[in-house]
MDAnalysis code that builds the backbone (N, CA, C; Angstrom):
import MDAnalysis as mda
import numpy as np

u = mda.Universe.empty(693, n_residues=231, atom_resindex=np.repeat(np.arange(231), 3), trajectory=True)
u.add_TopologyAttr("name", ["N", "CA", "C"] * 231)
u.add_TopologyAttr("resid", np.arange(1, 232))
u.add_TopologyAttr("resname", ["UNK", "UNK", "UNK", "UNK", "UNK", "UNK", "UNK", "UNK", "UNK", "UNK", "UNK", "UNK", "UNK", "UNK", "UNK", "UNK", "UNK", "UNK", "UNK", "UNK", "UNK", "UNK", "UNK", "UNK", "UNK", "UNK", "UNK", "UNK", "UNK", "UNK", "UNK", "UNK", "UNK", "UNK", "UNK", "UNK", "UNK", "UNK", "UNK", "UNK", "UNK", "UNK", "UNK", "UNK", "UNK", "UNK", "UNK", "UNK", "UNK", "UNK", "UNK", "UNK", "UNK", "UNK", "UNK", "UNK", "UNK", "UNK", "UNK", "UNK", "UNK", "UNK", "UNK", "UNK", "UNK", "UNK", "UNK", "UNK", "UNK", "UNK", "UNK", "UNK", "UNK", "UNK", "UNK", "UNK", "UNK", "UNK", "UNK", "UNK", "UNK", "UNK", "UNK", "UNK", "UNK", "UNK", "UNK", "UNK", "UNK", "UNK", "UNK", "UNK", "UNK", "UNK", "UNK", "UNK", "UNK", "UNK", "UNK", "UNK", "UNK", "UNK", "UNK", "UNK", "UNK", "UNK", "UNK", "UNK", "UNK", "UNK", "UNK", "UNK", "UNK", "UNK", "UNK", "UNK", "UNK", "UNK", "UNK", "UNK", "UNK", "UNK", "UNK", "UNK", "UNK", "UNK", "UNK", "UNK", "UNK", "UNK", "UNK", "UNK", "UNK", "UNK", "UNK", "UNK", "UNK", "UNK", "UNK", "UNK", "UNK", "UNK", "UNK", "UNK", "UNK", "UNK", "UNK", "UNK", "UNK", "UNK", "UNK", "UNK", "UNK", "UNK", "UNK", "UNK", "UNK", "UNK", "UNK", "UNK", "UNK", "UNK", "UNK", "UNK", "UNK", "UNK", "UNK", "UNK", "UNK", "UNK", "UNK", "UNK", "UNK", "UNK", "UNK", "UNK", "UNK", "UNK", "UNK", "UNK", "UNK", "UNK", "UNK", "UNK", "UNK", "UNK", "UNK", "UNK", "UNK", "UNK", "UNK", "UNK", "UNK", "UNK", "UNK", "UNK", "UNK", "UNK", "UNK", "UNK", "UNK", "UNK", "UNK", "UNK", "UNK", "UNK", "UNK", "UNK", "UNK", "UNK", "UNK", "UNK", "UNK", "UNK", "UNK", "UNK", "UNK", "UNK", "UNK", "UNK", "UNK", "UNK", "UNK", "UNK", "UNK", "UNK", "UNK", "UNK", "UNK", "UNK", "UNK"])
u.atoms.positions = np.array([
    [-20.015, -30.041, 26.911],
    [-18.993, -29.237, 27.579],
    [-17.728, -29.178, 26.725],
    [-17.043, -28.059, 26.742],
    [-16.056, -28.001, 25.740],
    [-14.616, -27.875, 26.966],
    [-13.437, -28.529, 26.380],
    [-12.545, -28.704, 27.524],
    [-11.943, -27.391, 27.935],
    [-11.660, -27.318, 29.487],
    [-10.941, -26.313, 29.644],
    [-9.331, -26.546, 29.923],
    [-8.289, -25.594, 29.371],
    [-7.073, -25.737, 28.767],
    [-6.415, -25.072, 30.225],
    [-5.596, -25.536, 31.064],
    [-4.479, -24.721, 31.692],
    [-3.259, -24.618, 30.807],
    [-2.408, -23.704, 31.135],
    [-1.239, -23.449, 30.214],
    [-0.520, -24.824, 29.767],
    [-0.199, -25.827, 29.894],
    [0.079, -27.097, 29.687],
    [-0.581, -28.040, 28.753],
    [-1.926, -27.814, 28.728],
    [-2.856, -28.891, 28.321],
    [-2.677, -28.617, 26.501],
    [-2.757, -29.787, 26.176],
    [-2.567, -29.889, 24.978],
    [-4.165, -29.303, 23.973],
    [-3.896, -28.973, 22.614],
    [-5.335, -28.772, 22.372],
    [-6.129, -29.945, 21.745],
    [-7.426, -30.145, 21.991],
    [-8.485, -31.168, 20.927],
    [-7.942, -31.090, 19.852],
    [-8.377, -32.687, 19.581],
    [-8.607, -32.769, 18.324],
    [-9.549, -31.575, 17.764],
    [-9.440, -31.050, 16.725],
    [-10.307, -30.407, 15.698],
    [-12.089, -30.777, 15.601],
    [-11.628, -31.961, 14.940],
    [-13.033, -32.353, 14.391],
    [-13.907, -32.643, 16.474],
    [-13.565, -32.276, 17.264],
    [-14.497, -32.385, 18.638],
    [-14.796, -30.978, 18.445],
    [-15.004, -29.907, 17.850],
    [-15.104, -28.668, 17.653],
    [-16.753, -28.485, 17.749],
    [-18.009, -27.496, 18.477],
    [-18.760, -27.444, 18.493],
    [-19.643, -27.685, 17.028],
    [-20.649, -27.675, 16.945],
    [-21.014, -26.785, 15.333],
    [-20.876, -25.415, 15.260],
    [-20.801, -24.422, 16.593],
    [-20.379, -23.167, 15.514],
    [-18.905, -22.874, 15.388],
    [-17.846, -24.046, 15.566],
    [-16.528, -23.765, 15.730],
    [-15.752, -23.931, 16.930],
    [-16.429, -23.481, 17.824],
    [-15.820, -23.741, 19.519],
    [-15.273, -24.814, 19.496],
    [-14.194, -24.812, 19.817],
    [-13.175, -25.584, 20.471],
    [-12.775, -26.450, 22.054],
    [-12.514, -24.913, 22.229],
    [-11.659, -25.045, 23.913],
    [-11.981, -23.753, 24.505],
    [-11.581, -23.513, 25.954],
    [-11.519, -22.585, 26.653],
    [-10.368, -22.457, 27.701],
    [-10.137, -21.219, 27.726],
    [-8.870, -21.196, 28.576],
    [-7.197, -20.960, 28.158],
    [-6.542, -21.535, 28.910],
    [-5.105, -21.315, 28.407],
    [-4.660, -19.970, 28.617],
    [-3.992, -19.735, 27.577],
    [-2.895, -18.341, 27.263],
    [-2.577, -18.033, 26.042],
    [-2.314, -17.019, 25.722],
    [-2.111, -16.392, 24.840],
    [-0.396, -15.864, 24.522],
    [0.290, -17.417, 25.035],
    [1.776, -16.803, 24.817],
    [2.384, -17.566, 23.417],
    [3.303, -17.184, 23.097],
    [4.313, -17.499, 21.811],
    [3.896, -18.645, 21.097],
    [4.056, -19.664, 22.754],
    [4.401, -21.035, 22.038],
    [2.845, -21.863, 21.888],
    [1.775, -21.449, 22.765],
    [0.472, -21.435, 22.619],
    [-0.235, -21.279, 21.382],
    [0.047, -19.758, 20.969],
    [-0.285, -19.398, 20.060],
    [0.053, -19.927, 18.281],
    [1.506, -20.249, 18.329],
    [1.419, -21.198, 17.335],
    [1.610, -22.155, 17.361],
    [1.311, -23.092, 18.218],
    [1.032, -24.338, 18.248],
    [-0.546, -24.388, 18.029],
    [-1.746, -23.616, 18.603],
    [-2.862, -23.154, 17.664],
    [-2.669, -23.097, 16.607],
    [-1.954, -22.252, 15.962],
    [-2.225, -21.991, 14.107],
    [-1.545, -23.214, 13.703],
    [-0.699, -23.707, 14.002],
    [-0.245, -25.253, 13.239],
    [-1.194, -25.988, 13.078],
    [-2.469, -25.807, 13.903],
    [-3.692, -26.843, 13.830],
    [-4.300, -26.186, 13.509],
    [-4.658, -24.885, 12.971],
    [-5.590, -23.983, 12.099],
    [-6.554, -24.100, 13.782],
    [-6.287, -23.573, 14.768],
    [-7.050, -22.924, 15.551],
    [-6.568, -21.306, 15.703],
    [-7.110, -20.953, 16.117],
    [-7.512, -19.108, 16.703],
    [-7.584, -18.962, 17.617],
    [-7.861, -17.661, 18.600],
    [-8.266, -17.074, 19.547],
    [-9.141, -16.441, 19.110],
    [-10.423, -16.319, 19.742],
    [-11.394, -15.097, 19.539],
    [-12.272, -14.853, 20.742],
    [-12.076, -13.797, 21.495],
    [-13.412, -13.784, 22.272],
    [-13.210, -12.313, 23.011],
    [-14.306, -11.959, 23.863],
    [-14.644, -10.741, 24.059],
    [-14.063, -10.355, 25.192],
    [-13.913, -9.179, 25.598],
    [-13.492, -9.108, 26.584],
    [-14.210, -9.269, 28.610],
    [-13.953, -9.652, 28.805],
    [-14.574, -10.075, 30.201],
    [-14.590, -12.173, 30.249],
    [-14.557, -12.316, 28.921],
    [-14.189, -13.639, 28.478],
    [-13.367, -14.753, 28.591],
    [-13.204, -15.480, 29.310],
    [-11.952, -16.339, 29.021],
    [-11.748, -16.777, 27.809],
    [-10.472, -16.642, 27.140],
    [-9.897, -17.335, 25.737],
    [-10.842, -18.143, 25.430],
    [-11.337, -18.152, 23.860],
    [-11.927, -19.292, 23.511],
    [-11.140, -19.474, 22.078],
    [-11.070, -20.457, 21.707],
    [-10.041, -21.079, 20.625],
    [-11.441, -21.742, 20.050],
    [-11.325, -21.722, 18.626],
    [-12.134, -21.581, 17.610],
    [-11.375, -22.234, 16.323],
    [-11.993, -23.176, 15.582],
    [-12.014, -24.184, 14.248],
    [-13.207, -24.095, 13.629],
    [-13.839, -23.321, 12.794],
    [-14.848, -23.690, 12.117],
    [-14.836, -24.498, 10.918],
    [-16.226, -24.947, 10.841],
    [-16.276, -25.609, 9.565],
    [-17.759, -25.061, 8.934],
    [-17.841, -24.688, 7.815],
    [-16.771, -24.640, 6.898],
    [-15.599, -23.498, 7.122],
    [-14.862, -23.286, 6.506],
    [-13.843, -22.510, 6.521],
    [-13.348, -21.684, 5.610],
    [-13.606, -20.123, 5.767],
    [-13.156, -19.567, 4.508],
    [-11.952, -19.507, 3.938],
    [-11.299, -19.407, 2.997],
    [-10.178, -19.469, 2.808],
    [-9.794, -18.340, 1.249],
    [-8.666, -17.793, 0.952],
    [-8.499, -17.467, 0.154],
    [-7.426, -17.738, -0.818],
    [-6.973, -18.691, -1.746],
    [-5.730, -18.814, -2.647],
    [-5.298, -17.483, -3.488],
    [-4.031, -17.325, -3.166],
    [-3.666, -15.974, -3.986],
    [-3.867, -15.791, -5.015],
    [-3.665, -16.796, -6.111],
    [-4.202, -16.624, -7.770],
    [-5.481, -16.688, -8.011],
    [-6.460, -16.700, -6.776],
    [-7.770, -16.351, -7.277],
    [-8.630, -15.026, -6.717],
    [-6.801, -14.009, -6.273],
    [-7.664, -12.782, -5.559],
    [-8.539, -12.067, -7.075],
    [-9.438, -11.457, -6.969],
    [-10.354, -11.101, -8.506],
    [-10.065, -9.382, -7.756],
    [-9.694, -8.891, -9.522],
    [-9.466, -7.653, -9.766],
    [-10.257, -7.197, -10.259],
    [-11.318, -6.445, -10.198],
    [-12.273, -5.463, -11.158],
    [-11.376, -4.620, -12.079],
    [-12.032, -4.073, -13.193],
    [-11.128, -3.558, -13.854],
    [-10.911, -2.036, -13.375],
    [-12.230, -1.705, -12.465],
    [-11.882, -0.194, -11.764],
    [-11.289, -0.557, -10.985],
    [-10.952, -1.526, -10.147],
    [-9.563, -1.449, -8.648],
    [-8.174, -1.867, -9.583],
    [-8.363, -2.320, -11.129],
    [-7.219, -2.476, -11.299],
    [-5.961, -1.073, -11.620],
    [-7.521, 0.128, -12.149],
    [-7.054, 1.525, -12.362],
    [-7.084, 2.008, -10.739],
    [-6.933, 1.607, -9.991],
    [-6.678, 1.976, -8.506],
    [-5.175, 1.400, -8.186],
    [-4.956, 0.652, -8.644],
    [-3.581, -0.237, -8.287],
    [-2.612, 0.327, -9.052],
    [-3.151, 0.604, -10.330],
    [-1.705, 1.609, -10.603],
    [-1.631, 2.926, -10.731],
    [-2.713, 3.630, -9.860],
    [-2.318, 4.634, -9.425],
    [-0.964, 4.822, -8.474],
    [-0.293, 6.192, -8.516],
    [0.674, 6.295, -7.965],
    [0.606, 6.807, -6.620],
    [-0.450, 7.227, -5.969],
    [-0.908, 8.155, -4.927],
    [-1.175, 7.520, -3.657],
    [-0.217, 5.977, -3.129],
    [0.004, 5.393, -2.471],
    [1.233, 4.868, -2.574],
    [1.685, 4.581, -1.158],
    [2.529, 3.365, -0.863],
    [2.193, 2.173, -0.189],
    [2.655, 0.845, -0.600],
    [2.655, 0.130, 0.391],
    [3.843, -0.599, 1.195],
    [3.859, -0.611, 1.978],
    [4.944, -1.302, 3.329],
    [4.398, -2.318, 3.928],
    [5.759, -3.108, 4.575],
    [5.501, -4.087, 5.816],
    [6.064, -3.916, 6.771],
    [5.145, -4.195, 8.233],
    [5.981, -4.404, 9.385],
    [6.786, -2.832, 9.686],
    [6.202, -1.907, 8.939],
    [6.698, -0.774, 9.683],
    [6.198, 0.147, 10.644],
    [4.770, -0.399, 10.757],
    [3.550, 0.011, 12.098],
    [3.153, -1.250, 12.514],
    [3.183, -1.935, 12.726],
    [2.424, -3.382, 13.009],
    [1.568, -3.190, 14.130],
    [2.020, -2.699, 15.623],
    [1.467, -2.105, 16.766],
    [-0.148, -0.997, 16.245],
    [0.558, -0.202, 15.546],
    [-0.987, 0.878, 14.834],
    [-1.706, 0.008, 14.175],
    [-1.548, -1.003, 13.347],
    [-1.928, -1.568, 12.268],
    [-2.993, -2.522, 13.309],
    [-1.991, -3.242, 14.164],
    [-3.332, -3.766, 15.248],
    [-4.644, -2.918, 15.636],
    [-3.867, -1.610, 16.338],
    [-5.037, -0.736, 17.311],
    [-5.957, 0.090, 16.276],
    [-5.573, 0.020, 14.909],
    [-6.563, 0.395, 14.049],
    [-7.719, -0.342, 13.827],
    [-7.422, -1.634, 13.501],
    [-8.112, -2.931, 13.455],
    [-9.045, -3.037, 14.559],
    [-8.398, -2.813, 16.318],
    [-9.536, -2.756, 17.309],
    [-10.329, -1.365, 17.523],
    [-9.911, -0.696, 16.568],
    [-10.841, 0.724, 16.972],
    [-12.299, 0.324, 16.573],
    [-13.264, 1.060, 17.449],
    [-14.484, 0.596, 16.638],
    [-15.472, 0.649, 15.693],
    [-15.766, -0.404, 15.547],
    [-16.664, 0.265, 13.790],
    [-17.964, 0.773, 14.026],
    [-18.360, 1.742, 13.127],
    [-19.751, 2.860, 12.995],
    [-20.638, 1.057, 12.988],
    [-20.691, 0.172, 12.580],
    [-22.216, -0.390, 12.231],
    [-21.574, -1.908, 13.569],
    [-20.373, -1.846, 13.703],
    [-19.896, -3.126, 14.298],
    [-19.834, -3.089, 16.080],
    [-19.758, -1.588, 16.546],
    [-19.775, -1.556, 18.150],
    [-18.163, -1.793, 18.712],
    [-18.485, -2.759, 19.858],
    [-16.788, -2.795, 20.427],
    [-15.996, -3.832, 19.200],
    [-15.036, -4.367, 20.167],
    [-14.240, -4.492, 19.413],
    [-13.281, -5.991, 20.249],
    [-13.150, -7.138, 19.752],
    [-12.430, -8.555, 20.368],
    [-10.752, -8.274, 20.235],
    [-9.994, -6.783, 19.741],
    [-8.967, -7.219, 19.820],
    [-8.645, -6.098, 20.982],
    [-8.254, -7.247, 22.024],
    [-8.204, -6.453, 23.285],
    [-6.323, -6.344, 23.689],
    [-5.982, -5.762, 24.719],
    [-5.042, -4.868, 24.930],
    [-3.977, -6.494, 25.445],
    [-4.766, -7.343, 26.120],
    [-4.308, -8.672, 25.923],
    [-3.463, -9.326, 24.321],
    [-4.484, -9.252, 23.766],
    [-4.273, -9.948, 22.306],
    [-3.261, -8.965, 21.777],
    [-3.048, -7.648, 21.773],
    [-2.250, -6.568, 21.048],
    [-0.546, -6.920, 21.672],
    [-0.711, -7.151, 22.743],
    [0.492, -7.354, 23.575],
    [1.076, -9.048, 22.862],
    [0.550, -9.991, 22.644],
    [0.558, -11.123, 22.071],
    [0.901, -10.867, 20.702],
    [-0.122, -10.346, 19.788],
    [1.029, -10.464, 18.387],
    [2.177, -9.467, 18.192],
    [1.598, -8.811, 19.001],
    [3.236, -8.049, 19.047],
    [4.641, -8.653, 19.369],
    [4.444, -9.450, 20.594],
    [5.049, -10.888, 20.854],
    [5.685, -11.315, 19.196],
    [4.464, -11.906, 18.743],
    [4.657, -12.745, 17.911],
    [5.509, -11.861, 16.608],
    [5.238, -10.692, 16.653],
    [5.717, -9.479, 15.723],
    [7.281, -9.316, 15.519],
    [7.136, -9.655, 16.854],
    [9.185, -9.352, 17.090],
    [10.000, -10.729, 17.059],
    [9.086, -11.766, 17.123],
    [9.938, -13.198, 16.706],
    [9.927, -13.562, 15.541],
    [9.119, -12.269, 14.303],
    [9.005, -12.702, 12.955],
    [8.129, -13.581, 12.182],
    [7.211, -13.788, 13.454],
    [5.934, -14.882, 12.740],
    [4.870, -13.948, 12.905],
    [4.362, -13.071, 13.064],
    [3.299, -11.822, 12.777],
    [3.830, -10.731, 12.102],
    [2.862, -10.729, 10.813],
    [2.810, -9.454, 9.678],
    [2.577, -8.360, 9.635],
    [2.585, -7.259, 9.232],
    [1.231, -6.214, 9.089],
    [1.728, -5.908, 7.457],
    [0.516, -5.396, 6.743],
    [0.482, -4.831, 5.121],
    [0.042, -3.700, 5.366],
    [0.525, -2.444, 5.135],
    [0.444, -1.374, 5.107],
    [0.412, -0.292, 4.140],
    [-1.116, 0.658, 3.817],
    [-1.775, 1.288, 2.777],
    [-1.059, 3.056, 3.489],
    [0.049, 3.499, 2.504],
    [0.346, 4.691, 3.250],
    [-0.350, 6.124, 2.118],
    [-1.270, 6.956, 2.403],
    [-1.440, 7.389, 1.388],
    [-1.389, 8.948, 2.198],
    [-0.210, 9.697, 1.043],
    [-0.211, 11.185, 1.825],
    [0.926, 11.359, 2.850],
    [1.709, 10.000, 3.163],
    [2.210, 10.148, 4.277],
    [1.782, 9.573, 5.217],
    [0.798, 9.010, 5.825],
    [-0.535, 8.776, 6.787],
    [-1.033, 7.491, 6.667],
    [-1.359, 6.456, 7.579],
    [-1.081, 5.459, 7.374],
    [-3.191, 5.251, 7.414],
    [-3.113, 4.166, 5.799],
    [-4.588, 4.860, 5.456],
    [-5.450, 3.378, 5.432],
    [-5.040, 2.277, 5.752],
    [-5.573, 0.955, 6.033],
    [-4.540, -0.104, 5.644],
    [-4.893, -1.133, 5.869],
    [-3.667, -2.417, 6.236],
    [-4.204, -3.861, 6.353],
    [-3.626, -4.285, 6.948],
    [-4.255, -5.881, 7.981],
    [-2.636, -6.496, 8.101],
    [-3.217, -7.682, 9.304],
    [-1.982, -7.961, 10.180],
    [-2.663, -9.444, 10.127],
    [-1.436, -10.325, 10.254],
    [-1.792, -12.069, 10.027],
    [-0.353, -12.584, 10.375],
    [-0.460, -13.670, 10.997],
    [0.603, -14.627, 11.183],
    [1.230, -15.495, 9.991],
    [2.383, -15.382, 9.774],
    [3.178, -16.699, 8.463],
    [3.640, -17.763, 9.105],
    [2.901, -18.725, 8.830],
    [4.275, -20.060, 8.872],
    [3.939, -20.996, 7.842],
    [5.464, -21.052, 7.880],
    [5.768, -22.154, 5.997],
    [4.813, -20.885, 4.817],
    [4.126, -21.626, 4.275],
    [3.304, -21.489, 3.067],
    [2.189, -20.961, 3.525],
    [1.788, -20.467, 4.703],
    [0.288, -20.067, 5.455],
    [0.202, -18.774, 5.791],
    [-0.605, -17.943, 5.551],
    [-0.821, -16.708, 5.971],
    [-2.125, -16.667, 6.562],
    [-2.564, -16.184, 7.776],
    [-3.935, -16.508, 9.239],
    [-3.568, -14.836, 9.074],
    [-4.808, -14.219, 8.281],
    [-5.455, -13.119, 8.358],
    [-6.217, -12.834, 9.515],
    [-6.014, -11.906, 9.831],
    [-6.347, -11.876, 11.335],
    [-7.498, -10.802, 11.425],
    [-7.051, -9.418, 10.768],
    [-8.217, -8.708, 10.600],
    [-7.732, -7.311, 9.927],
    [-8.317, -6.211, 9.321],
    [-7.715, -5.841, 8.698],
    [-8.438, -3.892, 8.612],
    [-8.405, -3.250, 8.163],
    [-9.004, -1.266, 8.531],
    [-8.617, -1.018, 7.763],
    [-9.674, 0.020, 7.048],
    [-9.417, 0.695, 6.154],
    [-9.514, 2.428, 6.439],
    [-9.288, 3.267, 6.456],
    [-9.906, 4.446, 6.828],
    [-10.014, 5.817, 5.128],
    [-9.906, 4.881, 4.289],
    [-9.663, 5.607, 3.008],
    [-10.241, 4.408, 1.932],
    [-11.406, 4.872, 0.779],
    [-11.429, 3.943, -0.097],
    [-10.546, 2.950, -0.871],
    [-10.714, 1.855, -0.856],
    [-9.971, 0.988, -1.277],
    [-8.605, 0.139, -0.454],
    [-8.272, 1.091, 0.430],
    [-6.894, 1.336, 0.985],
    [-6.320, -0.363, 1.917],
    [-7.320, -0.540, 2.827],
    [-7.110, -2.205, 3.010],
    [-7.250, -3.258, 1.908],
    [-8.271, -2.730, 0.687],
    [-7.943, -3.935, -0.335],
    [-6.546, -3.566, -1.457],
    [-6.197, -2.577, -1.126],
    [-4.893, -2.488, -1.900],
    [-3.447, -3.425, -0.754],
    [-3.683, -3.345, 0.079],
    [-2.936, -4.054, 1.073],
    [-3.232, -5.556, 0.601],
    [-4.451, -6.027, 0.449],
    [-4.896, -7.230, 0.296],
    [-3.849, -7.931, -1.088],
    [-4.255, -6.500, -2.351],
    [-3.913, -7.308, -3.677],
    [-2.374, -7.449, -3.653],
    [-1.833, -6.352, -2.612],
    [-0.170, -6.499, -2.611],
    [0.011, -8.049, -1.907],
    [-0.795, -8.425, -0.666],
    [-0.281, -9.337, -0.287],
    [-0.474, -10.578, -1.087],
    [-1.315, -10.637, -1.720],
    [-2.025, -11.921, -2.605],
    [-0.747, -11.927, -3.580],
    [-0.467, -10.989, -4.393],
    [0.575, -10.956, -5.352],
    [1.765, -11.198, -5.058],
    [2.059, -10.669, -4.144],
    [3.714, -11.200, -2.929],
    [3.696, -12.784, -3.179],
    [2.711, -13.456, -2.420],
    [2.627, -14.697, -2.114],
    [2.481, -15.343, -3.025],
    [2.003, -15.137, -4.455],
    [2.124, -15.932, -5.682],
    [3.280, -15.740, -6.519],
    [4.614, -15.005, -5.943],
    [5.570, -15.175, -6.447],
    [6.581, -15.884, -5.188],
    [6.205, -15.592, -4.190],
    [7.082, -16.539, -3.389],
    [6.202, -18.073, -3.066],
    [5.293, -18.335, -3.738],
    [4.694, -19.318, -3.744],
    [3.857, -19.992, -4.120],
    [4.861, -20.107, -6.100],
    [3.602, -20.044, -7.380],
    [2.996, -21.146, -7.396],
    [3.069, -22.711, -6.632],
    [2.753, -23.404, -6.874],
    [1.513, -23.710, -5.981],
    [1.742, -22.884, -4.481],
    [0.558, -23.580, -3.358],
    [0.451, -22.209, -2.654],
    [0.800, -21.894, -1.067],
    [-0.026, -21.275, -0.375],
    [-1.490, -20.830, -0.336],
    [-2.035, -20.375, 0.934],
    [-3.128, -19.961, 0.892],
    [-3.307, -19.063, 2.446],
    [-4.418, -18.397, 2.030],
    [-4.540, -16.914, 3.135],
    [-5.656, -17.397, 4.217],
    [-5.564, -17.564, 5.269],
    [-7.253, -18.435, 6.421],
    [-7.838, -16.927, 6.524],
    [-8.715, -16.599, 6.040],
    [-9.781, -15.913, 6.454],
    [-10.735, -15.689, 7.554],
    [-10.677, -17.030, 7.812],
    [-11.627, -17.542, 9.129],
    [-12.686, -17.929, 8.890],
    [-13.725, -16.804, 8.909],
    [-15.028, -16.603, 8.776],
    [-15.891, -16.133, 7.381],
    [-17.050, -16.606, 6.657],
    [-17.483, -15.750, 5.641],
    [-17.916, -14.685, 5.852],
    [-17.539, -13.454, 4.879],
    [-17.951, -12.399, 5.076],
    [-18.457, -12.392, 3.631],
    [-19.000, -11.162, 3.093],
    [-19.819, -11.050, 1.679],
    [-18.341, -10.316, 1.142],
    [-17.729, -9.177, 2.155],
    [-16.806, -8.653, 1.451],
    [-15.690, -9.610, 0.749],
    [-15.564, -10.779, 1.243],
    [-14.278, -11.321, 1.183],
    [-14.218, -12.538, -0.049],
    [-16.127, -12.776, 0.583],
    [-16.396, -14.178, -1.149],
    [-16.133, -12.604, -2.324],
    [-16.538, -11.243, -2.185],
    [-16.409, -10.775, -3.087],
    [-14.802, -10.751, -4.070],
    [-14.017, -10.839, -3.587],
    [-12.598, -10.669, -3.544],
    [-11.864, -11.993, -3.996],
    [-12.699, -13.017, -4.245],
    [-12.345, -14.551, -4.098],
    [-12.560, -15.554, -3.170],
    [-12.352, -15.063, -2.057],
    [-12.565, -15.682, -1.092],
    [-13.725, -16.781, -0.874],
    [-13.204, -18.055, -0.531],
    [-14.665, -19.262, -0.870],
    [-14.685, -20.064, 0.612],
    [-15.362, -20.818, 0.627],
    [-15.835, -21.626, 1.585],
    [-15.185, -23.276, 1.821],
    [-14.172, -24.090, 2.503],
    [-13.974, -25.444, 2.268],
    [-14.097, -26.123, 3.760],
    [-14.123, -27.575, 3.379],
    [-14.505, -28.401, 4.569],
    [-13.431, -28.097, 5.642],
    [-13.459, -28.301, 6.945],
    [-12.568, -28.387, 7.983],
    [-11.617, -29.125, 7.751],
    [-12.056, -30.531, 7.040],
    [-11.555, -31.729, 6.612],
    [-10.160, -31.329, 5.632],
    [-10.885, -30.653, 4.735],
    [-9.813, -30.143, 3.447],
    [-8.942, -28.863, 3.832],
    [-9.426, -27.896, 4.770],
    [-8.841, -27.322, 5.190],
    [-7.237, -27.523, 6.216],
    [-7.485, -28.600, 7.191],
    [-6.900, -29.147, 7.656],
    [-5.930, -29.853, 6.933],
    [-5.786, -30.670, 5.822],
    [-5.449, -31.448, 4.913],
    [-4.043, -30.774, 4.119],
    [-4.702, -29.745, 3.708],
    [-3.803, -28.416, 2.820],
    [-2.708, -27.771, 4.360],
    [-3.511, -27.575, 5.291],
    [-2.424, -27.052, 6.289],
    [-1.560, -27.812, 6.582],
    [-1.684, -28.851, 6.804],
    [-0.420, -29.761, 7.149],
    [0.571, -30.379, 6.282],
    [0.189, -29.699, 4.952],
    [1.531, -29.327, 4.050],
    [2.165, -28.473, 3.991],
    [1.542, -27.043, 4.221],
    [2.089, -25.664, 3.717],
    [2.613, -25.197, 5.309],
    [2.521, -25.925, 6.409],
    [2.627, -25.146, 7.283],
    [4.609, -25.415, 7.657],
    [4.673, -27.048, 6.668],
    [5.949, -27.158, 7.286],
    [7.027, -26.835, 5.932],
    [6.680, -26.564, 5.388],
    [7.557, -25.047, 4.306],
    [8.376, -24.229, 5.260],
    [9.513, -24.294, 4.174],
    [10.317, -23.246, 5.529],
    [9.896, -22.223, 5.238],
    [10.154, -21.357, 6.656],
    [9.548, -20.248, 6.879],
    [10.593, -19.236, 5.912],
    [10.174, -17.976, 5.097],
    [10.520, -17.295, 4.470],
    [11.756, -15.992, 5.301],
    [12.867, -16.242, 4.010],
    [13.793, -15.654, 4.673],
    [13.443, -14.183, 5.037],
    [12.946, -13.991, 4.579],
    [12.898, -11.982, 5.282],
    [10.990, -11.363, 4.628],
    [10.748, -10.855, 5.264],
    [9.508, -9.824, 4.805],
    [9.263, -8.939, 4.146],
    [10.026, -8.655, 2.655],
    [9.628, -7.526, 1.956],
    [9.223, -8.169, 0.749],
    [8.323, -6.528, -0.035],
    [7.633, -7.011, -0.885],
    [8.648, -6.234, -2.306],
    [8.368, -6.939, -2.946],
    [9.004, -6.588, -4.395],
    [8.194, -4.832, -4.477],
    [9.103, -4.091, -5.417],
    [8.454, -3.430, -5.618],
    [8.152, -3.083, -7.361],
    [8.001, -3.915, -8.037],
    [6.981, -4.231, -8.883],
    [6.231, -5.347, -9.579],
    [4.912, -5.150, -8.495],
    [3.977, -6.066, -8.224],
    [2.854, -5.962, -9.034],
    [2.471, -4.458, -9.207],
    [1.915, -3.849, -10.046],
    [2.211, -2.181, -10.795],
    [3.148, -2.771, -12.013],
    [4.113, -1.440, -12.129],
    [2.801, -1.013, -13.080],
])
C-alpha cells in the first residue's frame, strides 16, 4: 500500500517508492506542496479521474547542460535566422500546447487542474516556459520549474521541425553560462528522443545526492536569456 497524503502530511521517504516509481497518493497541488515535492525530486503525474499520484523513479533520467549533443545539421538549424526564442512570454499556451493531444500518444495527464498550478507557480517565478517563435507564431517550447541550480522539465511541443529542440539547445546553453560548474535538467522518464540529445540514465541514490546541492543555490535573479548563445 502506498501512503495516502491529506494536505498536511508530510511526503515519504524516497527510497519507500514502488519499483515503478510510485510514491504517494493524494494531497494537493498547491505552491507550497508542489515545491516541497521538487526539493525531494518528486512530481505529480496522473490521469485524469485520478487522485494525485507523486512519483520518484529509479533510475532517473537526467540531462547535464554541457552534454546537450549537437549534430552538425541542427547545428546549421541554430544559426539559422528564421526563428526567435523567448521566455515566459506564453507560459499558459506553452502548457495547453504540451496537453493538446498527440497523433500516436491519445489523451493527455496535463489536466486543467495541473495548468491552473504551474501557472500558480508561473507568477511566483519558480515555473519557466522556452519559447520557439517562428513567423510570428508560437512554433514549440517546454515549461519546467527552477530552484537553485535545478531545472524539472516538465514536458515540452513542438508543432514545426526542430522547433522544441531549439528551445531545448537555448535552454541547455543559458544554464551553462549561468552555471558553468554544476546544474542539471530532471527529465523524469527515458525516452529514445531524449538519450538521443544526451540525456542518460542515474541511480535515485545519485540523483538525490546531486539535488540536495543544486537545489539550495540561490535562486537566479531574473529569467532572460542572453542573446548570443548561438550567434
Amino acid at each position: 500500500m502506498i501512503p495516502w497524503l491529506s494536505t498536511k502530511t508530510p511526503f515519504p521517504d524516497v527510497q519507500l517508492a514502488l519499483p515503478n516509481g510510485l510514491l504517494a497518493a493524494g494531497g494537493d497541488l498547491s505552491a507550497v506542496r508542489l515545491l516541497q515535492a521538487y526539493r525531494l525530486g518528486i512530481y505529480p503525474w496522473y490521469s485524469p479521474g485520478e487522485p494525485i499520484l507523486w512519483w520518484s523513479p529509479d533510475p532517473r533520467m537526467i540531462l547535464l547542460p554541457r552534454e546537450f549533443r549537437i549534430s552538425r545539421s541542427f547545428a546549421r538549424v541554430l544559426r539559422n535566422a528564421d526563428y526567435e526564442v523567448r521566455c515566459d512570454t506564453a507560459f499558459e499556451r506553452v502548457m495547453r500546447n504540451c496537453a493538446a493531444p498527440r497523433e500516436l500518444h491519445g489523451g493527455t495527464w496535463i489536466n486543467e487542474e495541473m495548468i491552473a498550478a504551474y501557472c500558480s507557480l508561473h507568477e511566483m517565478g519558480h515555473a519557466h516556459s522556452v519559447e520557439t517563435w517562428i513567423d510570428g507564431e508560437l512554433s514549440g517550447g517546454l515549461y519546467g520549474v527552477s530552484m537553485g541550480q535545478m531545472f524539472y522539465g516538465e514536458s515540452m511541443f513542438s508543432f514545426c521541425s526542430n522547433a522544441s529542440k531549439i528551445a531545448l539547445a537555448y535552454l541547455t546553453k543559458q544554464l551553462q553560462r549561468w552555471q558553468p560548474e554544476s546544474g542539471m535538467i530532471d527529465c523524469q522518464m527515458n525516452t529514445h528522443h531524449l538519450a538521443s540529445l544526451g540525456a542518460r540514465e542515474i541511480s535515485r541514490k545519485e540523483f538525490s545526492a546531486r539535488l540536495n546541492l543544486l537545489v539550495h543555490y540561490a535562486p537566479l535573479a531574473r529569467w532572460q536569456f542572453d542573446t548570443d548563445l548561438f550567434p
